[in-house]
C-alpha positions in Angstrom: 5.0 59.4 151.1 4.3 56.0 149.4 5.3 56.1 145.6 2.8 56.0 143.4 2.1 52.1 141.8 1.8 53.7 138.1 5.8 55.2 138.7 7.1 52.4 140.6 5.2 50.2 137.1 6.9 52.8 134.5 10.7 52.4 136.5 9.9 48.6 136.1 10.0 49.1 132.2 12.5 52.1 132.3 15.1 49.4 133.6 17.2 48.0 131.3 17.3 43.6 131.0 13.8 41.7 131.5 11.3 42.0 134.7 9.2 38.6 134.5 5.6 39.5 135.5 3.6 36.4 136.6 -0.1 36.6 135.2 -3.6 35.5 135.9 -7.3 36.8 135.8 -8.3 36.5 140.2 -7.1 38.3 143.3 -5.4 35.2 144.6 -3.8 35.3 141.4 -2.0 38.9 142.3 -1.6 38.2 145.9 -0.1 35.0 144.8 2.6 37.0 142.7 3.2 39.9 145.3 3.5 37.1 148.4 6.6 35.5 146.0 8.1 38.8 145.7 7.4 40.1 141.5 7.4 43.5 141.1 4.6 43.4 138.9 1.5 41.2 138.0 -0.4 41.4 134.5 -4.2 40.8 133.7 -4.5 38.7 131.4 -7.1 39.0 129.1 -7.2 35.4 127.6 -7.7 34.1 131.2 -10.5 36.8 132.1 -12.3 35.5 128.7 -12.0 32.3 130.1 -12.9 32.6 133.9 -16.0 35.2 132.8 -17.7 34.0 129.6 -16.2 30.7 129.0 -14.7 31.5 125.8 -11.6 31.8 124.1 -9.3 35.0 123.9 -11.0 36.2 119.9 -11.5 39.9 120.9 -14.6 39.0 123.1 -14.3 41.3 126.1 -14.0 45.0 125.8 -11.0 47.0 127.6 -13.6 48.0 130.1 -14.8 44.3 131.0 -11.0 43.7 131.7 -10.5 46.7 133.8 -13.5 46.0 135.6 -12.3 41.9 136.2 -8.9 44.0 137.4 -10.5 46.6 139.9 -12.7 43.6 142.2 
């Protein structure tokens, strides 16, 4: 059985010295990241600001809007 991605994330921050974690806001963006080999990828919610409303990273998009960018 496949180990769970939320263990395999908590092992990543378990482990002692620094994991770099590209970032970005689109699917390419993670496949990018997984095709060069990181562990890890982070959403980042500046960038989803940008690429949906336009705006700057001030607060504007709820959790949910970013979990939602995340999930397509």
């Amino acid at each position: 059985m496949a180990e769970k991605k939320t263990t395999q994330l908590r092992r990543i921050f378990e482990e002692p010295g620094t994991t770099l974690m590209p970032f970005g806001v689109l699917p390419l963006h993670a496949q990018m990241a997984q095709r060069a080999g990181f562990p890890a990828f982070e959403i980042s919610g500046g960038m989803s600001a940008w690429w949906m409303g336009g705006v700057a990273d001030i607060g504007w998009l709820t959790a949910t809007e970013v979990i939602q960018q995340a999930a397509a």
